[in-house]
MOPAC internal coordinates of N, CA, C and O (Angstrom, degrees):
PM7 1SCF
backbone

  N    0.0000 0     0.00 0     0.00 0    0    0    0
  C    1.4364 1     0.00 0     0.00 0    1    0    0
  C    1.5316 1   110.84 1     0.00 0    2    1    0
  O    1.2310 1   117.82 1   125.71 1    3    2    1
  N    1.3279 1   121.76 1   -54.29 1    3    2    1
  C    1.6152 1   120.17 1  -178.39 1    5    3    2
  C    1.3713 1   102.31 1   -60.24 1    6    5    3
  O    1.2310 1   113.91 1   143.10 1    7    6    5
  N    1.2427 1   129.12 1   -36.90 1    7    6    5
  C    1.2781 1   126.74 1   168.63 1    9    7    6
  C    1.4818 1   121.04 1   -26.53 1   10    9    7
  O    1.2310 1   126.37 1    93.41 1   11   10    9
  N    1.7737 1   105.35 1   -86.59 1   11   10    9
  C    0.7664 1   120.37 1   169.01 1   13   11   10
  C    2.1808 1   137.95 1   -52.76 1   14   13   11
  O    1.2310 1   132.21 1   161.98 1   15   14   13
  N    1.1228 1    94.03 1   -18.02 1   15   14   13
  C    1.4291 1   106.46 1   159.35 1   17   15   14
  C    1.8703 1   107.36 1   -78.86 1   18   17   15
  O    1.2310 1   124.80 1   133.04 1   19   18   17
  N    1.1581 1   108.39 1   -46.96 1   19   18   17
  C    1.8785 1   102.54 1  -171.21 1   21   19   18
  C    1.6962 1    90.90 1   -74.81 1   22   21   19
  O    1.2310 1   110.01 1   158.76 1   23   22   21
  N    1.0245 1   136.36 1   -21.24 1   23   22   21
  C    1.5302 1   115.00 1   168.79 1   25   23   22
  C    1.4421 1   120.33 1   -92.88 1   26   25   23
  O    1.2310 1   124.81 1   164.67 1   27   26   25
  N    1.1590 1   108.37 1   -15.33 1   27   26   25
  C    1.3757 1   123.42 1   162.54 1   29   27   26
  C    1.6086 1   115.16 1   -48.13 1   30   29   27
  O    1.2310 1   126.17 1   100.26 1   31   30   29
  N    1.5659 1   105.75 1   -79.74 1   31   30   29
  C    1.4720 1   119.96 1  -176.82 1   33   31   30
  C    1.7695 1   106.26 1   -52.13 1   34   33   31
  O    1.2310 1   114.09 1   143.99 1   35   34   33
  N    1.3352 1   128.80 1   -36.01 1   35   34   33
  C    1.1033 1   137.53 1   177.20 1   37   35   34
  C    1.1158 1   123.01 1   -38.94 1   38   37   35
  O    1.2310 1   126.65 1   127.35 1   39   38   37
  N    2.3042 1   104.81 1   -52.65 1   39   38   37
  C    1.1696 1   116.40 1  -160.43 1   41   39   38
  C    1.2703 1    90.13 1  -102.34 1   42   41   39
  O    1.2310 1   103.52 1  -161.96 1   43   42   41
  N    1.6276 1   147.93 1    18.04 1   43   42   41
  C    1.4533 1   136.23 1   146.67 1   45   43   42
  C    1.0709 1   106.07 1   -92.90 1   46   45   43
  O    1.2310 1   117.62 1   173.34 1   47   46   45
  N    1.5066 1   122.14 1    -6.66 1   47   46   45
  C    2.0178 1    99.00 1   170.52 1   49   47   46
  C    1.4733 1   101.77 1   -93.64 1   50   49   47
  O    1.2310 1   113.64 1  -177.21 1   51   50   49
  N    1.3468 1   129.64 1     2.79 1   51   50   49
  C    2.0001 1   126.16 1  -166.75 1   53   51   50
  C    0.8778 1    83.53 1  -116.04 1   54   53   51
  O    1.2310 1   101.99 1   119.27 1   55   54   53
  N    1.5382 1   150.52 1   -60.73 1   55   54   53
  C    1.3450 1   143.98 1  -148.33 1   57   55   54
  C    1.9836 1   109.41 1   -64.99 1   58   57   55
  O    1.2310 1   120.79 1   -48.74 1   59   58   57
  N    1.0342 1   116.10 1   131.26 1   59   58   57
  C    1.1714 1   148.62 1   178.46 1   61   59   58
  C    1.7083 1   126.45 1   -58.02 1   62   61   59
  O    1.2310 1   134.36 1   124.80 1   63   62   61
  N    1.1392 1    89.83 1   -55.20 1   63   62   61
  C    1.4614 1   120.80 1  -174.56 1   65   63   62
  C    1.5398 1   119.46 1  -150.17 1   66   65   63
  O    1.2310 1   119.12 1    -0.25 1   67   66   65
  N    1.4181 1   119.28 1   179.75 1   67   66   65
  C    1.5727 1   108.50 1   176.11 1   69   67   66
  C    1.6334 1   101.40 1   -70.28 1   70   69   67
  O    1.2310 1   124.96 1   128.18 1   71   70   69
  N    1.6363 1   108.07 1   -51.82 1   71   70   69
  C    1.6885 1   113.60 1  -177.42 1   73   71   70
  C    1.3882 1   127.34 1   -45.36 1   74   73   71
  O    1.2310 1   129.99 1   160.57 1   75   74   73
  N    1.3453 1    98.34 1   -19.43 1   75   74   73
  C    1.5947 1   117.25 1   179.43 1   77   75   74
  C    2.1691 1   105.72 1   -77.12 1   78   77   75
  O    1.2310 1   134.94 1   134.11 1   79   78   77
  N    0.9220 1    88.70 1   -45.89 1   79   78   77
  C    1.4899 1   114.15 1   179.81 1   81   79   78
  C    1.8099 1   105.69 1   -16.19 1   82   81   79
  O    1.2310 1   137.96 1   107.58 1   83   82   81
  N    1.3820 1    82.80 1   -72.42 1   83   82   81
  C    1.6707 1    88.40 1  -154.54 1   85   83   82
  C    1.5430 1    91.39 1   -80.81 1   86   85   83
  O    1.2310 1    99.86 1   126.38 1   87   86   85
  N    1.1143 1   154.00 1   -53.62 1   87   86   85
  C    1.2206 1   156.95 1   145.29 1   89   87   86
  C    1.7317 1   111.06 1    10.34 1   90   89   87
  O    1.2310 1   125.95 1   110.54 1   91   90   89
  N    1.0485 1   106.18 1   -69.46 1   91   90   89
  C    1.1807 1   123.31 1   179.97 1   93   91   90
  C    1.7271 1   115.93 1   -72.26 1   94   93   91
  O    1.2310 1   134.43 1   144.25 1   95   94   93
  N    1.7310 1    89.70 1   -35.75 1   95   94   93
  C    2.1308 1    79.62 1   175.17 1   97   95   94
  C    1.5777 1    98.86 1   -66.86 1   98   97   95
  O    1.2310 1   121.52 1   116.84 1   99   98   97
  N    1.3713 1   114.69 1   -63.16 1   99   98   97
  C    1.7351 1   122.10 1  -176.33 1  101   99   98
  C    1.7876 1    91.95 1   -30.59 1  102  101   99
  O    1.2310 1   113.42 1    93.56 1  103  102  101
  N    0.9489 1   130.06 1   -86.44 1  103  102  101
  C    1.7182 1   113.55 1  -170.47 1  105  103  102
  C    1.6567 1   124.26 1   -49.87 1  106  105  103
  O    1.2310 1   123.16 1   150.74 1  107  106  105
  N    1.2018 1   111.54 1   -29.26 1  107  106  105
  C    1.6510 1    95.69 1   161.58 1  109  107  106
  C    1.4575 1   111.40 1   -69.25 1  110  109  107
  O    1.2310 1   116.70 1   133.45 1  111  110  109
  N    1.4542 1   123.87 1   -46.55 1  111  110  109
  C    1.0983 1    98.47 1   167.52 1  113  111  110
  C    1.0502 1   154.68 1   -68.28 1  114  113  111
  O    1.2310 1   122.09 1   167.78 1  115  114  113
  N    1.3564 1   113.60 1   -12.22 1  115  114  113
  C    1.4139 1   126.73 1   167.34 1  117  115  114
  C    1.9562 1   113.33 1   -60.49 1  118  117  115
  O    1.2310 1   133.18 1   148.82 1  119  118  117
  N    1.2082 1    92.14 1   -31.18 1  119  118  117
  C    1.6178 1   102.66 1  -165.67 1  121  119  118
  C    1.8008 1    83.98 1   -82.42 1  122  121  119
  O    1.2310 1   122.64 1   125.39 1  123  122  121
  N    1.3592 1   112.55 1   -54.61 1  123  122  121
  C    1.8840 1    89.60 1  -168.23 1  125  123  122
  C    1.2907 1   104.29 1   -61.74 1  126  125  123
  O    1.2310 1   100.75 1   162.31 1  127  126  125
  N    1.0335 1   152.56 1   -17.69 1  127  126  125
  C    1.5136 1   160.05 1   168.12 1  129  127  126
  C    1.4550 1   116.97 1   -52.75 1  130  129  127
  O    1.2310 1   121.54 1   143.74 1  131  130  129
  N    1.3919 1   114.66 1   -36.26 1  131  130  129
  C    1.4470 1   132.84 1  -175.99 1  133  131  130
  C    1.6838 1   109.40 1   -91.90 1  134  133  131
  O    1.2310 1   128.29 1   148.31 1  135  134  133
  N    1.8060 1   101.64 1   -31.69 1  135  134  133
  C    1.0366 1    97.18 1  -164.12 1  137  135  134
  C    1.6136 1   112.78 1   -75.76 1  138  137  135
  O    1.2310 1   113.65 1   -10.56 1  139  138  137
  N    1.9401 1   129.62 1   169.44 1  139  138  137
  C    1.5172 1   114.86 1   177.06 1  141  139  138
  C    1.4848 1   106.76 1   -88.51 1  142  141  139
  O    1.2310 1   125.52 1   -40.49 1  143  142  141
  N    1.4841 1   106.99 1   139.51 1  143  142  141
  C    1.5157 1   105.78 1   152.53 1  145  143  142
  C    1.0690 1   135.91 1  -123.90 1  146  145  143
  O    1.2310 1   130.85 1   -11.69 1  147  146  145
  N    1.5866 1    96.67 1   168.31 1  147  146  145
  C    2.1017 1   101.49 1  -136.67 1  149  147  146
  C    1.7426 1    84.48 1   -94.73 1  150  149  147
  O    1.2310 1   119.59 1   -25.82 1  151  150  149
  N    1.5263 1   118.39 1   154.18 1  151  150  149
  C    1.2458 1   125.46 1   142.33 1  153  151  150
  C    0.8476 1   114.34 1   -98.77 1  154  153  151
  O    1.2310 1   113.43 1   -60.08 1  155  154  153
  N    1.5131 1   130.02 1   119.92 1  155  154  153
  C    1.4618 1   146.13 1   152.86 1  157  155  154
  C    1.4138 1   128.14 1   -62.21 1  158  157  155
  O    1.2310 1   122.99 1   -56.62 1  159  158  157
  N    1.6815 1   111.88 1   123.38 1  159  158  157
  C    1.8457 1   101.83 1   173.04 1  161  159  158
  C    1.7341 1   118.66 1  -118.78 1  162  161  159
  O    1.2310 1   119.03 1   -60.91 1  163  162  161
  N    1.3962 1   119.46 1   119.09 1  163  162  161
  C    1.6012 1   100.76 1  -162.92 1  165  163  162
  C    1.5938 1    82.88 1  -110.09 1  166  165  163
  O    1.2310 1   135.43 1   -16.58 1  167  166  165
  N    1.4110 1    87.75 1   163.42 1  167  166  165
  C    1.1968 1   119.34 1  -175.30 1  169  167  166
  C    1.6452 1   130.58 1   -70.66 1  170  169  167
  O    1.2310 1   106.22 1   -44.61 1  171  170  169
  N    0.7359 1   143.21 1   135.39 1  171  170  169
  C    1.3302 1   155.30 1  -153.40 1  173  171  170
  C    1.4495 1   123.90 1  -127.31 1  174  173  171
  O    1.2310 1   120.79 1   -54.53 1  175  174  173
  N    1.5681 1   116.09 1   125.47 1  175  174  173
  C    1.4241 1    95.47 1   170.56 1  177  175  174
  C    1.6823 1   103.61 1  -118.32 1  178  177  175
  O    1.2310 1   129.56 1  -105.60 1  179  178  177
  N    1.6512 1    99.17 1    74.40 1  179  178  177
  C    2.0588 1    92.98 1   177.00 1  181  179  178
  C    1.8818 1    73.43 1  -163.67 1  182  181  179
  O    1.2310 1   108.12 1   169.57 1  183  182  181
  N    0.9778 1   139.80 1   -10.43 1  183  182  181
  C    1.7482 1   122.11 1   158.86 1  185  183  182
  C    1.3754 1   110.85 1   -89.26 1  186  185  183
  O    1.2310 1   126.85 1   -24.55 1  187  186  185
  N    1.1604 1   104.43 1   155.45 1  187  186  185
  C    1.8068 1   122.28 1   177.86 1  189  187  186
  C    1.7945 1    86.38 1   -86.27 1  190  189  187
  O    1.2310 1   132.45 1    -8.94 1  191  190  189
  N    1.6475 1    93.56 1   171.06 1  191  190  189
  C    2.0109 1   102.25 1   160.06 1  193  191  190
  C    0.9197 1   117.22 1   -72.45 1  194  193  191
  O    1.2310 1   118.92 1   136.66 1  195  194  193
  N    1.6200 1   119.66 1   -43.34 1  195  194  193
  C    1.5536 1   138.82 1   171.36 1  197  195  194
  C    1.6547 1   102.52 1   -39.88 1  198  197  195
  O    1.2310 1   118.11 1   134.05 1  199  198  197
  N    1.2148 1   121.20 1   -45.95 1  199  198  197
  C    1.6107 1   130.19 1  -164.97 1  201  199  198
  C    1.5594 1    84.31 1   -56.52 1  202  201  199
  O    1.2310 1   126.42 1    89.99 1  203  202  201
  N    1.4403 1   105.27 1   -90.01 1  203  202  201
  C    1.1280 1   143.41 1   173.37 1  205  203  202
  C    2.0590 1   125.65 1     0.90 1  206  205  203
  O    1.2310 1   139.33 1    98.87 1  207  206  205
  N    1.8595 1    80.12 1   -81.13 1  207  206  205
  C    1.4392 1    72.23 1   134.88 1  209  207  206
  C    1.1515 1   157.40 1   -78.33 1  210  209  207
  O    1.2310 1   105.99 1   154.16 1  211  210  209
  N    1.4605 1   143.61 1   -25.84 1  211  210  209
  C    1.2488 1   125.95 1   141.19 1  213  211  210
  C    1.3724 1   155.52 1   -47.54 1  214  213  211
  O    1.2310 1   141.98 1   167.77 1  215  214  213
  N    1.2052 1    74.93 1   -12.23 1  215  214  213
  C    1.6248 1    93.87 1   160.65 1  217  215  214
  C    1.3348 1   133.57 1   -72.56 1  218  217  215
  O    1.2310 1   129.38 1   134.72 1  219  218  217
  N    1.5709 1    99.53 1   -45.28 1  219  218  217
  C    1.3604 1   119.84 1  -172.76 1  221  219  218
  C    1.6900 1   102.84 1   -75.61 1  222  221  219
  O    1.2310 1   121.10 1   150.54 1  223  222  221
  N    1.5008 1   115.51 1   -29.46 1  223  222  221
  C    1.4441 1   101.30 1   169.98 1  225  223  222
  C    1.5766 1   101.93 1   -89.04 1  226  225  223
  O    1.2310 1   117.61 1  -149.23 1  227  226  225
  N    0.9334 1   122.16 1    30.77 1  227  226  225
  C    1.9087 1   101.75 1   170.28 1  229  227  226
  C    1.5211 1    78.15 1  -122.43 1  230  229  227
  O    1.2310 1   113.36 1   157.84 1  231  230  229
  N    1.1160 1   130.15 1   -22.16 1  231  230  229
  C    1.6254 1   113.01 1   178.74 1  233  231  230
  C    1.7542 1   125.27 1   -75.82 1  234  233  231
  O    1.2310 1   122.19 1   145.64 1  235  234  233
  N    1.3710 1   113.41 1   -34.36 1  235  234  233
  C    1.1933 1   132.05 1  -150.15 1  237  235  234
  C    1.5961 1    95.67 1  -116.36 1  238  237  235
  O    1.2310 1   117.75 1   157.33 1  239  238  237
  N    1.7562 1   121.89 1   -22.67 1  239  238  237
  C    1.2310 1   108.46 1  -173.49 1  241  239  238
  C    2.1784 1   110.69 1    72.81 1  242  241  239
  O    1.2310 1   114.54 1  -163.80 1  243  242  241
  N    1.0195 1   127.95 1    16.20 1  243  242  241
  C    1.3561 1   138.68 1  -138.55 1  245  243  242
  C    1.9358 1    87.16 1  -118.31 1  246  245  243
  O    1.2310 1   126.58 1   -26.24 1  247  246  245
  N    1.3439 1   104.94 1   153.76 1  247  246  245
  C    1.5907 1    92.23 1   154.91 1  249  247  246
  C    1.3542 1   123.84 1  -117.49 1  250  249  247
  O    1.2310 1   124.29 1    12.43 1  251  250  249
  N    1.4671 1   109.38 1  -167.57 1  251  250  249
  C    1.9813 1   104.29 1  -151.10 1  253  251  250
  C    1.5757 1    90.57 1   -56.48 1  254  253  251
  O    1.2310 1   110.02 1   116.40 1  255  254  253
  N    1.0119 1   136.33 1   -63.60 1  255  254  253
  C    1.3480 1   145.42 1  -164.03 1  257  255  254
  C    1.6617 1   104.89 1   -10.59 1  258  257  255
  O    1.2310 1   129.46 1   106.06 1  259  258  257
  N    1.4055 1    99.38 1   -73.94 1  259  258  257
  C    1.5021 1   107.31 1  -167.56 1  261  259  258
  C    1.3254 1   111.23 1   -88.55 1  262  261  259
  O    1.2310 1   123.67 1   171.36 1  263  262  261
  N    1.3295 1   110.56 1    -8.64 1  263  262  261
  C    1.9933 1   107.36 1   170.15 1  265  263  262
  C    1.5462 1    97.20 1   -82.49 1  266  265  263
  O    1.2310 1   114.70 1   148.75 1  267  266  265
  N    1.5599 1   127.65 1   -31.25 1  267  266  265
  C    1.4342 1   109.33 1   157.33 1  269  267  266
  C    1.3610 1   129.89 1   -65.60 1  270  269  267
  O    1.2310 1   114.43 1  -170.02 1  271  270  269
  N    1.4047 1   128.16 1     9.98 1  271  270  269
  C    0.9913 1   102.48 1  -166.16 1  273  271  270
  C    1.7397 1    79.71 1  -113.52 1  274  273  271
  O    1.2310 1   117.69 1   136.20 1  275  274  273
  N    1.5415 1   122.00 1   -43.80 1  275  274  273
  C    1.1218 1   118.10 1  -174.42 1  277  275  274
  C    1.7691 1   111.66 1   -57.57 1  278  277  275
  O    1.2310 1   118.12 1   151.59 1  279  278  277
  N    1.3909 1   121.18 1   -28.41 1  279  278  277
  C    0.7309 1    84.16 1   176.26 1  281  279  278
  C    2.3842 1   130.62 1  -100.43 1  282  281  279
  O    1.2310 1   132.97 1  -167.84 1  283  282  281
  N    1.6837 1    92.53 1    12.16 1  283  282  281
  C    1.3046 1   102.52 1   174.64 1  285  283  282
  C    1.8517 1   111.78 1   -59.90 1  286  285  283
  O    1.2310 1   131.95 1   149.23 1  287  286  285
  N    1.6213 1    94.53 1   -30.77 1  287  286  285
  C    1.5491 1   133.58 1  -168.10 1  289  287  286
  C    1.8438 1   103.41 1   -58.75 1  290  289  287
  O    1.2310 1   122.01 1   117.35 1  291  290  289
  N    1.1805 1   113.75 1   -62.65 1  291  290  289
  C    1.3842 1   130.03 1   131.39 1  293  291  290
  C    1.1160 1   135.03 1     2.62 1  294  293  291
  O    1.2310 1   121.22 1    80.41 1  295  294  293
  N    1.3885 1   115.27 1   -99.59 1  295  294  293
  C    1.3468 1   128.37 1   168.43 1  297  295  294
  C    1.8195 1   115.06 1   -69.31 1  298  297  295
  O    1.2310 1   120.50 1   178.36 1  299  298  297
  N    1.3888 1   116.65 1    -1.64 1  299  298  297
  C    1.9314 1   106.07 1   161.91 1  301  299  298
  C    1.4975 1   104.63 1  -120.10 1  302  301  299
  O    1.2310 1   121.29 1  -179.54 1  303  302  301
  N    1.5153 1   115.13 1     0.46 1  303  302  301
  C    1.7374 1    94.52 1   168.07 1  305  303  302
  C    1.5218 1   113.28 1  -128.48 1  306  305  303
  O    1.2310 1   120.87 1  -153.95 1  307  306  305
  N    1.8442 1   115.93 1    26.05 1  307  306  305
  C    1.0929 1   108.45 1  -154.23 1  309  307  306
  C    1.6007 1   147.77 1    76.62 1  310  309  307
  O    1.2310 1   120.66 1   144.83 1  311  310  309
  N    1.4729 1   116.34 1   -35.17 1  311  310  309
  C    1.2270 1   136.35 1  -174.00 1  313  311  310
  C    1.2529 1   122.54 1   178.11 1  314  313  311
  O    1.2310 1   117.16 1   -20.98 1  315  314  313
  N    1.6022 1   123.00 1   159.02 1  315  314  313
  C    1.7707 1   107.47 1  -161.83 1  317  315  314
  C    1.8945 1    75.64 1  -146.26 1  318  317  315
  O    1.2310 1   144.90 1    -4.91 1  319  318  317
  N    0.8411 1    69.19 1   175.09 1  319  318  317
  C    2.0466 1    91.92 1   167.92 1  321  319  318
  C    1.3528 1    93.31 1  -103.93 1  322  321  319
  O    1.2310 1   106.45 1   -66.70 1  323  322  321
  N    1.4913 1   142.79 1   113.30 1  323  322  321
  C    1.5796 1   127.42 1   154.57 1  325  323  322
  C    1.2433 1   113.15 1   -85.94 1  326  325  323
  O    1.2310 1   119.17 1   176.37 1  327  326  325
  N    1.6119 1   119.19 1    -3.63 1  327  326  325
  C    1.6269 1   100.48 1  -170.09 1  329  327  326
  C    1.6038 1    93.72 1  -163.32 1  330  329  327
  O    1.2310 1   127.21 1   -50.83 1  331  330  329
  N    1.5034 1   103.72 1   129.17 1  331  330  329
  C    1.4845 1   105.32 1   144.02 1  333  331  330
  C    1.2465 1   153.34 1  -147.39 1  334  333  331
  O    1.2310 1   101.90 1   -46.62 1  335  334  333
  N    1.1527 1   150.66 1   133.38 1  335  334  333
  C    1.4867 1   156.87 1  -147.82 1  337  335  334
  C    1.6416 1   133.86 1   160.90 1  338  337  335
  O    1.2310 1   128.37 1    29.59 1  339  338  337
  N    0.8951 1   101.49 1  -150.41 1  339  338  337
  C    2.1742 1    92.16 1  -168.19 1  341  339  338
  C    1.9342 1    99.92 1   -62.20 1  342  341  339
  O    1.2310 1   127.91 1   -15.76 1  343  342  341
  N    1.5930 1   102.38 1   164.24 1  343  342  341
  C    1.4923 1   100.77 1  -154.40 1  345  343  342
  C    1.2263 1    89.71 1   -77.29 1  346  345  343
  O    1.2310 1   100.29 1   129.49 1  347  346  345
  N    1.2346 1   153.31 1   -50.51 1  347  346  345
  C    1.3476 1   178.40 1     1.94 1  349  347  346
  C    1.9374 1    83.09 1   161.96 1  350  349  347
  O    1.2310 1   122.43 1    97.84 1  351  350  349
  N    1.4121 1   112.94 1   -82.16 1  351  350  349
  C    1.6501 1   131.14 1   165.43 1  353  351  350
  C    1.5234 1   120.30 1   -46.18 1  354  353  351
  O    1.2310 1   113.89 1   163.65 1  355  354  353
  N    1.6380 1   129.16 1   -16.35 1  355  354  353
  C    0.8318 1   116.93 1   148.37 1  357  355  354
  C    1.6044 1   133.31 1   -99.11 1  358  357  355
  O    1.2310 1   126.43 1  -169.99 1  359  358  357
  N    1.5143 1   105.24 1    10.01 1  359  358  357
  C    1.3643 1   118.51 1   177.26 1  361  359  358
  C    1.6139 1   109.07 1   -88.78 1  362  361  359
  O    1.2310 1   124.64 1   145.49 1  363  362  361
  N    1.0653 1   108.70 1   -34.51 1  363  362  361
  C    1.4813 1   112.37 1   167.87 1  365  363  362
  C    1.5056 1   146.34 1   -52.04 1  366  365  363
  O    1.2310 1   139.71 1   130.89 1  367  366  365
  N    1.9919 1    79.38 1   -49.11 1  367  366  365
  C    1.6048 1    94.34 1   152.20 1  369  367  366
  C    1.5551 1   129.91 1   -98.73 1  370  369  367
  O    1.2310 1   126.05 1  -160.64 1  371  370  369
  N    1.1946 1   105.97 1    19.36 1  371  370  369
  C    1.5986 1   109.32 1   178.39 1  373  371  370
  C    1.7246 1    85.76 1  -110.95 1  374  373  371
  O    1.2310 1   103.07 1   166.92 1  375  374  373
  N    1.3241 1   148.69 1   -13.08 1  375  374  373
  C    0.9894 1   139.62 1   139.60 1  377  375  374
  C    1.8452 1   131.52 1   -54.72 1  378  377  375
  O    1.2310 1   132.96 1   171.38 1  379  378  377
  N    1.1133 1    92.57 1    -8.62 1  379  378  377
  C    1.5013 1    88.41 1  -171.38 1  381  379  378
  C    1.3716 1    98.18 1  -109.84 1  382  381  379
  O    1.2310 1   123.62 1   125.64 1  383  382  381
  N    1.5028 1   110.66 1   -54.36 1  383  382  381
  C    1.4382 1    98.45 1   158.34 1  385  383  382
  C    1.3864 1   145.36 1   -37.17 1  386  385  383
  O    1.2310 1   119.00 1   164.35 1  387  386  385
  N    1.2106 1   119.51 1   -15.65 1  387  386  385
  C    1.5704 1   142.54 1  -168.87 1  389  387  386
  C    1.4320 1   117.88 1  -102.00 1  390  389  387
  O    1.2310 1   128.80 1   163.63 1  391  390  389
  N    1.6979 1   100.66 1   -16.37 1  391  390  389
  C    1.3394 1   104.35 1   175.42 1  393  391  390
  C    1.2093 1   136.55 1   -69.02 1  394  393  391
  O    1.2310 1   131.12 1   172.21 1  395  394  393
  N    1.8208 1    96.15 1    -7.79 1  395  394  393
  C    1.3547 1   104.09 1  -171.30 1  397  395  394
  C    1.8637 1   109.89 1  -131.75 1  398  397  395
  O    1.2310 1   136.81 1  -162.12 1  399  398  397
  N    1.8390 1    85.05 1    17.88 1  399  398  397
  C    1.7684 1   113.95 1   179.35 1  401  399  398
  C    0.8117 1   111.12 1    72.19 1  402  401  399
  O    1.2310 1   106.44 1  -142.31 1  403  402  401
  N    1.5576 1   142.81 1    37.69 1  403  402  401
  C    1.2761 1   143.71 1   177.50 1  405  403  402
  C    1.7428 1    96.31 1   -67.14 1  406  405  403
  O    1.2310 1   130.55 1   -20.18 1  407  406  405
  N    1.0656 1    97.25 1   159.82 1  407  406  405
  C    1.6135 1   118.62 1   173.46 1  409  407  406
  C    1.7641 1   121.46 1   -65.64 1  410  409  407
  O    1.2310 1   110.48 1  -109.23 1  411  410  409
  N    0.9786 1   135.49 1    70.77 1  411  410  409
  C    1.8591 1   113.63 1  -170.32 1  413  411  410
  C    1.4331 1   111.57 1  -130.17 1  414  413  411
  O    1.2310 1   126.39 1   -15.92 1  415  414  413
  N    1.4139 1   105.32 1   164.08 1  415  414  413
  C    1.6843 1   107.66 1   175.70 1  417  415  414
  C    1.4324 1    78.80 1  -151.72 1  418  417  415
  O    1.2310 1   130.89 1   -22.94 1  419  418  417
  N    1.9114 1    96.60 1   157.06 1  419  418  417
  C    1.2630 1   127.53 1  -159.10 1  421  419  418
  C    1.8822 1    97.36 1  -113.36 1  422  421  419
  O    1.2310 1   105.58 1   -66.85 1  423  422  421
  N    0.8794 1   144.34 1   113.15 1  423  422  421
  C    1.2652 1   138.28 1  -178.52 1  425  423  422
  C    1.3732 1   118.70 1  -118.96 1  426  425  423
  O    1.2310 1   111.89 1   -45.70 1  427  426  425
  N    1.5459 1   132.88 1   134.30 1  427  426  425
  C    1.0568 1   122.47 1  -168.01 1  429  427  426
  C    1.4752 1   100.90 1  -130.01 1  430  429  427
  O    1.2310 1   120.10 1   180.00 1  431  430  429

């Protein structure tokens, strides 16, 4: 829904005319469709790393290596990108992550 309202309001301040309208929504959307989106992980102070990381490899499919690093990444800058690509692939892993209430936003 917020989605679709922030492209909404967008395409009534660019749009021209009514005919212009739909023209112009169909190409933003095509472009957010094309575009990558990021999974976001913020930081927490009520998970362990141990949590954390295991999670991030049952989410990402990844091994400990780089779920340690994402999540050291995490906990010294606040938040990392752990994942990005079609929204569909980051809904999956912002589901898995969540199972155990991790913190995330999906950004496109």
């Amino acid at each position: 829904m917020y989605l679709h309202l922030t492209y909404t309001l967008g395409i009534v301040k660019e749009a021209r005319n009514e005919g212009d309208l739909e023209t112009y929504a169909q190409e933003e959307l095509e472009e957010a469709i094309q575009t990558p989106w990021k999974l976001i992980l913020y930081n927490d102070e009520v998970h362990t790393f141990e949590e954390v990381i295991q999670q991030l490899i049952k989410a990402l499919k990844c091994g400990r290596d780089h779920a340690q690093q994402l999540t050291l990444k995490v906990h010294s800058e606040g938040k990392a990108i752990v994942f990005e690509g079609e929204f569909e692939e980051c809904l999956k892993r912002d589901y898995i992550l969540r199972e155990i209430e991790l913190i995330t936003e999906i950004k496109g």
